[in-house]
N, C-alpha and C positions, 0 to 999 in steps of 0.2 A: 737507646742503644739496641734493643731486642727489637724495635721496629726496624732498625737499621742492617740487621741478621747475624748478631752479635751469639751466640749459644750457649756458653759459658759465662753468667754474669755472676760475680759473685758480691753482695753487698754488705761491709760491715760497720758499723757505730760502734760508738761506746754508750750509747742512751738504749738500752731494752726495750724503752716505749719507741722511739723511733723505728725501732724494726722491726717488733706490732703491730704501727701503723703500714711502713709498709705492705710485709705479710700480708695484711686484712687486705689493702689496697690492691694489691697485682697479684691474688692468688691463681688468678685462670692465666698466668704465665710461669710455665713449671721450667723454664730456663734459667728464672732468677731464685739465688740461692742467699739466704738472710744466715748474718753470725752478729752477736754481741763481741765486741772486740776496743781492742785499745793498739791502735798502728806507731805505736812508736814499740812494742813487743809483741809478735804473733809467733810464737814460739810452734804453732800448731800446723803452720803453712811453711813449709820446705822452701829455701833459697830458688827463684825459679821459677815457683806455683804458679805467678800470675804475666800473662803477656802485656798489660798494661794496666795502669793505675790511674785514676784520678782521684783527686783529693778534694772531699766534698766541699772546700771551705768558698770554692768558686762552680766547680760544676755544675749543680743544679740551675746554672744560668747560662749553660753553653747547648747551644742547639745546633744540630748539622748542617753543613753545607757543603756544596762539591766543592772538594777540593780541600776540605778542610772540617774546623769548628772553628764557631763563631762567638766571644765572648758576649753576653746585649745584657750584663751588669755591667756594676761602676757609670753608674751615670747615665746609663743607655748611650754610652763609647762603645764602638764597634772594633774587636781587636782580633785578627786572625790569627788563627793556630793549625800550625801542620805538624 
């Protein structure tokens, strides 16, 4: 998403080591913004905060495409998303 010109990313888990690792991983990108968190209560983030959401439980397998994203989990099925 930050290659894509996204400026506001904000990424949160409920694993502290995952967001470590991130952290370590993309620190020469100061647009992404790491929180330890639990997304069924964020009491911390006002109704509103975010313009969009996605939910890790599939994301990390969707890549861009014009006109959309493109799911290439689940079996390497191909499933579009506008």
């Amino acid at each position: 998403m930050a290659d894509d010109g996204y400026s506001h990313i904000t990424n949160i888990d409920y694993s502290p080591v995952a967001i470590q690792r991130l952290q370590s991983a993309y620190k020469a990108r100061p647009q992404l913004v790491y929180a330890v968190g639990d997304a069924r209560s964020m009491p911390q983030y006002a109704a509103g905060s975010f313009g969009g959401v996605l939910v890790s439980g599939r994301a990390h397998v969707w890549v861009g495409r014009e006109g959309g994203l493109v799911c290439v989990g689940g079996g390497g099925a191909h499933h579009p998303y506008h």
